[in-house]
N, C-alpha and C positions, 0 to 999 in steps of 0.2 A: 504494500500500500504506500504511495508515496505521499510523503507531507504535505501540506498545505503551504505554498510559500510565505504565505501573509498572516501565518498562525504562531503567535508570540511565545516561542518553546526555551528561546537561548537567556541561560543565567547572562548579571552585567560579568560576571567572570568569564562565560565562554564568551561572551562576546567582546569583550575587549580582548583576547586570544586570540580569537578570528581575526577582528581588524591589526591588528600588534599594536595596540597601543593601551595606557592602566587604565585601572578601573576609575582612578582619578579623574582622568581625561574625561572618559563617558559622563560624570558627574558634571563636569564644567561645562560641557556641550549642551548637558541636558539643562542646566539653570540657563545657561546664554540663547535657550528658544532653537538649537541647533537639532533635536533631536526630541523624539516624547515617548518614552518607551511607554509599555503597558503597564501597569503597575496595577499588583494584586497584594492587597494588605500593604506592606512596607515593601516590597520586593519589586524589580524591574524585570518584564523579559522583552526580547528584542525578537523580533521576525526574521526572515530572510530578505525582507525590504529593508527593514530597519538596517540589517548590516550592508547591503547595498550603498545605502546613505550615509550609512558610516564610511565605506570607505571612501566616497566621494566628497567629504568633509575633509578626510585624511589628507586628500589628496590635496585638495584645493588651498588647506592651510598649511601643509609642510610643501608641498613639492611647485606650485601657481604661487604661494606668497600671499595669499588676498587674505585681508584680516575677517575676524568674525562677523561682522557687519556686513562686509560685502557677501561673506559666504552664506549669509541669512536673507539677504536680498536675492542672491541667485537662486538658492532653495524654493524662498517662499513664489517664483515665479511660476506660473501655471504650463506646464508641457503638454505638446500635443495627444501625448501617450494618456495624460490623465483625462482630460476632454475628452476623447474619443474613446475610452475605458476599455484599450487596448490587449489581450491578455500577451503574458510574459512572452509566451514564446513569438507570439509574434513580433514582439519590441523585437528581438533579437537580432532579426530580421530587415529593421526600420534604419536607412542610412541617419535618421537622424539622432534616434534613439544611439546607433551604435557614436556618431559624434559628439553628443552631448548629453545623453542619459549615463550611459556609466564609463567614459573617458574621463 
């Protein structure tokens, strides 16, 4: 049976494992509006989208340079993929999704 992409399974521990970076960091992203995991009781999990967005955070602020601010303006921009409520595998697919959805 395969998972559900968008079903919030990964601890903030695997998920910041996944992306390589601490549990701190997830913390900081998540007050700075950069990130909103699910949260059940006290606890956060994160999806397979969520860590998508992580790493395109990751990227955007170690490797592009663009501070948090800008990275929260690009984020919070509406893509074609979500308008058109596109499913994954077809993003994958989409030259644009492949240039600017997860590059």
């Amino acid at each position: 049976m395969e998972q559900n992409y968008g079903e919030p399974v990964y601890t903030i521990g695997i998920a910041a494992n996944k992306v390589g970076v601490c549990i701190s960091t997830l913390r900081i992203w998540e007050r700075k509006k950069l990130i909103k995991p699910k949260r059940i009781g006290r606890n956060r999990f994160y999806s397979g989208y969520d860590l998508d967005r992580l790493e395109k955070i990751k990227e955007m602020l170690q490797t592009q340079h663009i501070n948090i601010e800008g990275v929260r303006n690009i984020l919070d921009t509406t893509r074609c993929w979500d308008v058109k409520n596109c499913p994954p595998k077809e993003r994958k697919a989409c030259s644009v999704y492949i240039k600017y959805g997860r590059s």
